[in-house]
N, C-alpha and C positions, 0 to 999 in steps of 0.2 A: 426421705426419698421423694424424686422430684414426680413430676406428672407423670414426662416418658418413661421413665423407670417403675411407674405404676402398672402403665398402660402394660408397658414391655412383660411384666412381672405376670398379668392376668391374661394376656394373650400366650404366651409359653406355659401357662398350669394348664392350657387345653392340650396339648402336645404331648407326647406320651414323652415318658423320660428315658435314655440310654438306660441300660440294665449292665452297659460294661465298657471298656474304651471304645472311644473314637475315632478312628480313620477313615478321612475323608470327609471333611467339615461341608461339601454340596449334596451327601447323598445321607439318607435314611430322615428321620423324623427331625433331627434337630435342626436339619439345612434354613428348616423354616422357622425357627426359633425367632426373635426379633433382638435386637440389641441396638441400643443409638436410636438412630433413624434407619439402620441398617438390617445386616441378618447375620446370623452365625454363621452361614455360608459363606457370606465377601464377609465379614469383620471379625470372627470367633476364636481365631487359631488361639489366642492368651487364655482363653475361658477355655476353651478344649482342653489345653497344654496344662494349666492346673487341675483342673478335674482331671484327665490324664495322672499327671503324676502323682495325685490324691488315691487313685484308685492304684497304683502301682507300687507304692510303698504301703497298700496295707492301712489306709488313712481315708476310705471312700466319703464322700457329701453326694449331696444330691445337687445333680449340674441346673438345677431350677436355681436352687439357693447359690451355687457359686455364680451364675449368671447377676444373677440380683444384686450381691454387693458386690461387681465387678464393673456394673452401670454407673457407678461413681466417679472410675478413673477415663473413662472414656475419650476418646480422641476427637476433636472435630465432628462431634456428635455421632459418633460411634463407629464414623466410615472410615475411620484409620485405626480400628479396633481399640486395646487399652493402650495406659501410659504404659512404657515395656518398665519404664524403671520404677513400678508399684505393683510387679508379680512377687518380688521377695516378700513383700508386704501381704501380699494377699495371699499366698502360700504359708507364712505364719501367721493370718488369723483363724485360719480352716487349720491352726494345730501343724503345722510343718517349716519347722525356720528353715530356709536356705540363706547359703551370702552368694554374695556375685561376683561373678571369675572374668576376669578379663582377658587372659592370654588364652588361645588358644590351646599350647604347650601344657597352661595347667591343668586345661579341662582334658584336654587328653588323658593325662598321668589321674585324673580324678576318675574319668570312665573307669578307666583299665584297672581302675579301686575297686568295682563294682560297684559305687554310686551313682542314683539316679539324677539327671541334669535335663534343666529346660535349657535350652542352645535357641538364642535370639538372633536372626541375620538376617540383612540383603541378598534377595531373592537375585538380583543382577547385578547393573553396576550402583557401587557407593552411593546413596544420596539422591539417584535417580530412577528408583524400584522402589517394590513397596519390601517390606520387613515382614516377616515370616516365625512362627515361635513352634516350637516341637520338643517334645520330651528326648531322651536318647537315652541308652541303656547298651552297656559292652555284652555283647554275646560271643564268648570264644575269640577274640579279636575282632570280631565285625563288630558295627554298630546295628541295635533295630530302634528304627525311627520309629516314632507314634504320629499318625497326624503328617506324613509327609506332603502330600499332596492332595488339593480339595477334590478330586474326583476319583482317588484308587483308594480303596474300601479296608484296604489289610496295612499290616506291619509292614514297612520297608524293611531288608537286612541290605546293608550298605558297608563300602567300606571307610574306614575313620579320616581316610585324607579325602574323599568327596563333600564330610560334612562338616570339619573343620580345619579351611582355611581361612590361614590369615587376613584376607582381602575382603569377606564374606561376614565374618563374625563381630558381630554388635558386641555381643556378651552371652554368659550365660550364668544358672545359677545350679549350684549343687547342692541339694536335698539337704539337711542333717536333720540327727536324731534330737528329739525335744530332749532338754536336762532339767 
């Protein structure tokens, strides 16, 4: 572990730690969490979104330790938060294999499974926005997001064509059981 991730590591054991999910990555204790050169506020949504889905299949860690070895895949030192494509990875070190869905259409048919999915997308347009990562889970046909938005504090319930279109979606990944 490098310096900043020392650094990062012993300034968040001050910080009192979440006792349950996440929503809203600017408000309550962890806003000020450190990561990168950054903050869980602007950079956390991947470190939320596993912790998240850690705590929602039944599989909780402490979001200090997922922080910690999360500091490895870091983006541009931390201000473009993690590499997206090293959440499967990091989701089965913490004990949770996913694989990664590409189409839309799958991840649909995979909600409406009732499996739990981190859904990876462009907040605006392709390429020219930043990238956004959130848990999602079928409820009755709606979707309830985790982590929708850094300043509203609860679960979104949404419906499935708001949160996945084709135009929007990077990827996402679908939880499975360890064998």
């Amino acid at each position: 572990m490098g310096f900043l991730s020392k650094r990062n590591f012993k300034h968040n054991q001050e910080i009192p730690l979440p006792a349950a999910l996440i929503n809203g990555q600017s408000l309550g204790a962890v806003s000020g969490m450190k990561f990168g050169l950054s903050t869980m506020s602007l950079s956390g949504c991947e470190v939320i979104a596993v912790y998240n889905a850690l705590v929602l299949t039944g599989k909780p860690k402490p979001f200090i330790e997922i922080a910690r070895y999360m500091e490895r895949f870091r983006v541009l030192f931390g201000f473009w938060g993690s590499n997206l494509f090293m959440l499967g990875h990091c989701l089965k070190h913490f004990g949770m294999p996913a694989k990664r869905i590409w189409k839309p259409a799958e991840l649909d048919a995979i909600l409406h499974s009732g499996k739990t999915c981190l859904y990876v997308y462009w907040v605006g347009r392709i390429f020219r926005s930043s990238v956004h990562t959130v848990v999602l889970q079928d409820d009755g046909g709606m979707l309830l997001v985790y982590n929708a938005f850094n300043k509203h504090g609860k679960v979104v319930r949404a419906k499935y064509e708001d949160y996945l279109k084709k135009r929007r979606m990077i990827f996402g990944y679908v939880l499975e059981e360890e064998t």
